[in-house]
C-alpha angles and dihedrals in degrees: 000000000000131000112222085246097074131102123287097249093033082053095042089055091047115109086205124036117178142110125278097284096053091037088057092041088051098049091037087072095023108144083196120114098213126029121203114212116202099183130060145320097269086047086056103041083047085062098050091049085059086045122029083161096062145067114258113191140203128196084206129020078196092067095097130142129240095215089056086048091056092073138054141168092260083056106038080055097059098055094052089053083059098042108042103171090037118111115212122234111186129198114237082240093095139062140282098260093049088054092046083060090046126093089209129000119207138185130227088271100056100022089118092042096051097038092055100040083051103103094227125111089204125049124201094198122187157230094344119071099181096045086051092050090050088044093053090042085068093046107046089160093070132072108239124200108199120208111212098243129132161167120270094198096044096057093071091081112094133180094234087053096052098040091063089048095058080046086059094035107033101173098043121110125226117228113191134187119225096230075079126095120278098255089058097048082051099064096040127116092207134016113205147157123244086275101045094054082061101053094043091053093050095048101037118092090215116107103203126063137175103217114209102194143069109329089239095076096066090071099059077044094055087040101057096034109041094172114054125062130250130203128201118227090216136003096216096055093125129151102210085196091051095055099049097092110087129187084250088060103040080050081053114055097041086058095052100025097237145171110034134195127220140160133189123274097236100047087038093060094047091038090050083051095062086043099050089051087053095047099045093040 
């Protein structure tokens, strides 16, 4: 299983590409005895959650994300302390013991649709502050509480950057991921998770795209639609965690079965309840 953020040859050899909420549907009906994750630590660990019976692998126990980081169940807690009525949704991008807290999780693809099927009138929504504030955008009629959480790689995209780029490419159409500031978000024609902006490409008769996200995805763009061009928003738009799995490691750690993900029984159970509910919503 590989995230459209990996690199090109580690994407060309997955059995599955997608973003976080395909990859959690897929593995969550693998037949398969071992996976194979090829993301980060929260995508694994989503995996095992589906599937406390099989192996889930990863090429490097190094590959986490910062967002996730920026959460945990002391301070998840405490929002909820301060925010009684509130239900939590909570965005895959954390770990198993923050979703074990959580009433949903979502994605950046169904964010809008679970937050408002949620029946709360008020929304604690975390780590990402700038996919909560898109999602509450769409949903005026709730009360959102934004944690301060973000990602590092998507900040690199700016509004002055991507305004000289539509000066040197008029007719292209920015595509931006959520997970982008908000004055980003503001000037885009489309904003879109990983999947969506391949889906948009692929159905829009423009030829030309900015493309605000990790720069990985650009290859699966340039793969499936040979011929349109894609921009990147910024070329330094590089997720180090994301890179770290290699085809030598991937080679690795199929050869000697490590390393392996687990979580405890009792987090994994409470944690599987808030996906389900994000799955099946």
């Amino acid at each position: 299983m590989v995230h459209n953020y990996q690199l090109p040859e580690v994407q060309d050899i997955g059995d599955f590409v997608g973003d976080s909420l395909e990859l959690a549907r897929i593995s969550h009906d693998v037949p398969s005895k071992v996976i194979l994750f090829c993301g980060v630590h929260f995508m694994a660990e989503t995996a095992k959650i589906f599937n406390p019976g099989k192996v889930v692998l990863m090429p490097d126990l190094h590959a986490g994300c910062p967002m996730a980081n920026m959460i945990d169940p002391l301070k998840l807690k405490k929002e909820k302390e301060k925010h009684p009525e509130a239900g939590v949704v909570t965005y895959i991008n954390s770990t198993a013991e923050v979703k074990a807290l959580s009433d949903i999780c979502c994605t950046s693809a169904n964010g809008v649709k679970i937050a408002r099927a949620i029946d709360k009138k008020e929304i604690i929504f975390v780590p990402d502050k700038y996919l909560g504030a898109y999602v509450a955008r769409q949903i005026p009629e709730k009360k959102f509480y934004l944690y301060e959480g973000y990602c590092p790689t998507h900040m690199l995209f700016s509004k002055e950057g991507i305004l000289k780029l539509k000066e040197k490419y008029p007719l292209a159409q920015v595509l931006v991921h959520p997970e982008c500031r908000i004055e980003v978000q503001k000037i885009a024609d489309a904003i879109c998770s990983t999947s969506q902006m391949i889906a948009f490409a692929k159905n829009s008769s423009v030829r030309q795209f900015i493309i605000c996200t990790e720069i990985g995805l650009l290859h699966r763009l340039k793969k499936e639609n040979s011929d349109k061009e894609f921009i990147s928003g910024n070329t330094n738009a590089l997720c180090p965690n994301m890179k770290l799995t290699t085809l030598e490691k991937v080679l690795w750690s199929l050869e000697d079965m490590k390393y392996e993900i687990t979580v405890d029984e009792r987090i994994r159970k409470k944690a599987l309840a808030a996906i389900e509910r994000m799955v099946t919503t």
